[in-house]
N, C-alpha and C positions, 0 to 999 in steps of 0.2 A: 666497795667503791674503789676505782684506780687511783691510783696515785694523783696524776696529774689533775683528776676534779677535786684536788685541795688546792689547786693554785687560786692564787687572788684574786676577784674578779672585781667591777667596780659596779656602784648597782645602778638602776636610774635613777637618779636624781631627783626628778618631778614625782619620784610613786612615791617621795614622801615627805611631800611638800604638803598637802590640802589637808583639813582636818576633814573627818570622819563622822557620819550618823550615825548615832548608838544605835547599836542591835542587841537583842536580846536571846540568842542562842542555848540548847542544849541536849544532853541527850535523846533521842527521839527513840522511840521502839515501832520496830521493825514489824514482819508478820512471820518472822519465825519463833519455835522455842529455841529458849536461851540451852548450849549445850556447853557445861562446863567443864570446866580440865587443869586439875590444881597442877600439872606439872605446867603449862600453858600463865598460870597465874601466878607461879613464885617466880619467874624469871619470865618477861615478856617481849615477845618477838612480834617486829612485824614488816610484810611482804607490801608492794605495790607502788603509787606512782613516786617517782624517780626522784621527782621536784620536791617532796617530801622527805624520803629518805634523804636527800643530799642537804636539804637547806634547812630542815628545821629536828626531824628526829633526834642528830648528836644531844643538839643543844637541850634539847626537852628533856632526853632520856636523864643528862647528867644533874638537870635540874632537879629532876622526878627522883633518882637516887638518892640526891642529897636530902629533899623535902620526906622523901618516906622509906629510904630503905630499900626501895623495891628496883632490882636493876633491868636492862634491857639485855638480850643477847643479839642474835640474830638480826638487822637492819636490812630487809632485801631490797633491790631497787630494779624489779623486774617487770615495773609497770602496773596500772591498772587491774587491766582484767587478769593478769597473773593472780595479783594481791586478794582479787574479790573470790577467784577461785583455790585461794590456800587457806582465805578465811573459812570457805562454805563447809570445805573438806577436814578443820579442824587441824589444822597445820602451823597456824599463826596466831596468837593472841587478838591481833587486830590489823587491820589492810587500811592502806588508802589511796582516795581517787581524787587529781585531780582534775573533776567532770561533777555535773548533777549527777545524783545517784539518782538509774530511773526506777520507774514505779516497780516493774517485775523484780528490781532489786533491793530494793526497799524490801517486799516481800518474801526475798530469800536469805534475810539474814536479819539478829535478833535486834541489832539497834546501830545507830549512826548518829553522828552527829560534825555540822560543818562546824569547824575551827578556825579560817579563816580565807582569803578571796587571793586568786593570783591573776594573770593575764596572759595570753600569748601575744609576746610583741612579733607584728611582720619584722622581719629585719631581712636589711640587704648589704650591699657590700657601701663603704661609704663615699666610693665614688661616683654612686648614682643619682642620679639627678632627681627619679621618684620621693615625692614627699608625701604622697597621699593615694590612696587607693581605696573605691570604691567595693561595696560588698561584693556587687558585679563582675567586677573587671578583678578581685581574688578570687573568685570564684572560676572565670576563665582560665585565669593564671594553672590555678590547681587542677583543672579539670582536663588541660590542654587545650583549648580554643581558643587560646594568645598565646603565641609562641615570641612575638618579639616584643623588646623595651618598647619601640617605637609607637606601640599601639595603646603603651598608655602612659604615653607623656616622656617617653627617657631613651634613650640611644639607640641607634639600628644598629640592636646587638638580639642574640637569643637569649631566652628565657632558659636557666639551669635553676628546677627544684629540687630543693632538697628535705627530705624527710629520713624520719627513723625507717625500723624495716613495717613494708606494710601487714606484715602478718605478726605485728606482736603485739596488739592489742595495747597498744602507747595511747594514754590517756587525749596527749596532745595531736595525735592522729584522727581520735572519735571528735573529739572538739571542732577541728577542722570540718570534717566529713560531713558532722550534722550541722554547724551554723554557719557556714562556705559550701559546701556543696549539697549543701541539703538532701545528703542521704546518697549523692550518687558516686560514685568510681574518681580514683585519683589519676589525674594522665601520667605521661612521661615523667619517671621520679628518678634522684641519683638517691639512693638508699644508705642510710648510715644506720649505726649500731646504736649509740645514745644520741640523746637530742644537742649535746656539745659537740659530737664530731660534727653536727648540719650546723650549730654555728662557727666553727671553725673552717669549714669548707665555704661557705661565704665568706670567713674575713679573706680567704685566697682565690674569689673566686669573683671578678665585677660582676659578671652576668647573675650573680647566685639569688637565691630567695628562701627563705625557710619560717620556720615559725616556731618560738621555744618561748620559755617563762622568761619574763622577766626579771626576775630574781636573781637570775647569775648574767644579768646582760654585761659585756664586755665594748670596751670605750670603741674597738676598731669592728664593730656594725655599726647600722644605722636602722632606727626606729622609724619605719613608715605609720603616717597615724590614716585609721581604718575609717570610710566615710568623714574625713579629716577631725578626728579626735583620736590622739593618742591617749596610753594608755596610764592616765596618770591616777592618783590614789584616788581621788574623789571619784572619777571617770567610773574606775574598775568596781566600786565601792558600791555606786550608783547603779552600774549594769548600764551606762550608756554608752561606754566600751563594747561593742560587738564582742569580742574575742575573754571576756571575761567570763573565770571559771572559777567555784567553790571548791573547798577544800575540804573534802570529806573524809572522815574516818569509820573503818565499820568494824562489827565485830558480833561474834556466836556468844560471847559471854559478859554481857552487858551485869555485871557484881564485882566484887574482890576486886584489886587490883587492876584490873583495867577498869572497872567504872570510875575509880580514884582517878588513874590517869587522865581519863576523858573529863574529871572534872579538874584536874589540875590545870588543863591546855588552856584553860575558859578564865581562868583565875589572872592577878592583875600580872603575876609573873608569866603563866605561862600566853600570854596575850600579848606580852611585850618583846616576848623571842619570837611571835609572829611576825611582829609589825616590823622586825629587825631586816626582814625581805619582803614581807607578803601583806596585805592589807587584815587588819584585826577582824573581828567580828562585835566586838567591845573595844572603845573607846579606852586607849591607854593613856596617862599619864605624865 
């Protein structure tokens, strides 16, 4: 992780205000065999989405230390399908995605299980006038068939998007694509490296637009709410947030060690270093 994504961020507010409907979550198996690797399981590493590594793995891993002995090494934050593909290859104790894990995936690896729920908030710069935005009219946005504020409700200025790069397989890239563009091509994009460089070039940019977790949202964007419901804890919780996404962990060796793990995240501790950014899966406390 760089330096500068230990700065302080402030989180939203509203995502954790609502209470919660208990879920009942846990390990799931997969349709692969388990293939294990005691070097893999005395010291566990794990690769994949960004929003993971950065806002909840420290906290978990040093938990998980203290609770069993058992340390973390390796923390990679190289996205999604990086993570599903270090897992398949036997690289990494355990991967995660912020996305549904889909079926062919399911099937390619020995077991998963969600841990807890996040959200991509739209965010723009906060001099814009946009407060709401229909599934439609983001879906234009990202597709390029609106190019100006004006056409949906906000300044005769241009539309500037901002994403990660579109070939890294960034979790929050697939999210978009399949529940915004239903599968089709991103238009005109200014490309960044992580998803904080695209919220950082909106706080410098009125015309900007992007889409990141909210979990590290910062005070100078603004939160456009999608079909005019933003993306507060119930919302996300519920799934009546469009842009809402679970939090998946996978892994080839569902025993030892990391099965502990995966039942530590679910426990009242490691459920409350969830809720600290991201909405639980169980009802904390």
């Amino acid at each position: 992780m760089r330096p500068r994504l230990l700065c302080s961020f402030v989180l939203f507010v509203a995502f954790a205000l609502l209470p919660l409907p208990t879920y009942s979550f846990g390990m799931e198996k997969g349709g692969a065999a388990p293939k294990d690797d005691p070097a893999l399981q005395s010291t566990l590493s794990y690769e994949g989405a960004s929003s993971i590594a950065y806002s909840l793995l420290p906290e978990l891993a040093k938990a998980f230390l203290t609770k069993s002995g058992v340390a973390f090494g390796n923390i990679g934050d190289a996205g999604a399908g990086t993570g599903f593909k270090a897992v398949i290859e036997g690289k990494v104790s355990l991967g995660g995605l912020a996305r549904p894990l889909y079926e062919n995936e399911k099937a390619a690896v020995a077991a998963w299980q969600i841990i807890g729920f996040d959200a991509l908030g739209v965010l723009v710069h906060p001099s814009n006038t946009v407060n709401s935005l229909t599934r439609a009219q983001l879906k234009d946005v990202y597709s390029g068939r609106i190019t100006n504020w004006k056409d949906v409700g906000g300044a005769d200025q241009a539309i500037v998007v901002f994403t990660e790069q579109l070939n890294s397989n960034k979790a929050t890239l697939a999210v978009i694509k399949e529940l915004v563009l239903d599968g089709g091509a991103y238009g005109p994009v200014k490309e960044r490296e992580y998803y904080m460089d695209c919220v950082w070039a909106v706080e410098a940019e009125p015309r900007g637009i992007t889409s990141a977790t909210i979990s590290l949202h910062r005070s100078k964007v603004k939160i456009v709410a999608v079909e005019g419901v933003l993306p507060e804890r119930a919302h996300v919780a519920s799934g009546k947030y469009l842009l809402s996404r679970p939090l998946v962990l996978i892994t080839m060796m569902p025993s030892g060690n990391v099965r502990k793990f995966f039942e530590f995240v679910l426990t009242p501790e490691g459920q409350a270093i969830v809720s600290k950014d991201f909405v639980p899966v169980k009802a904390t406390q």
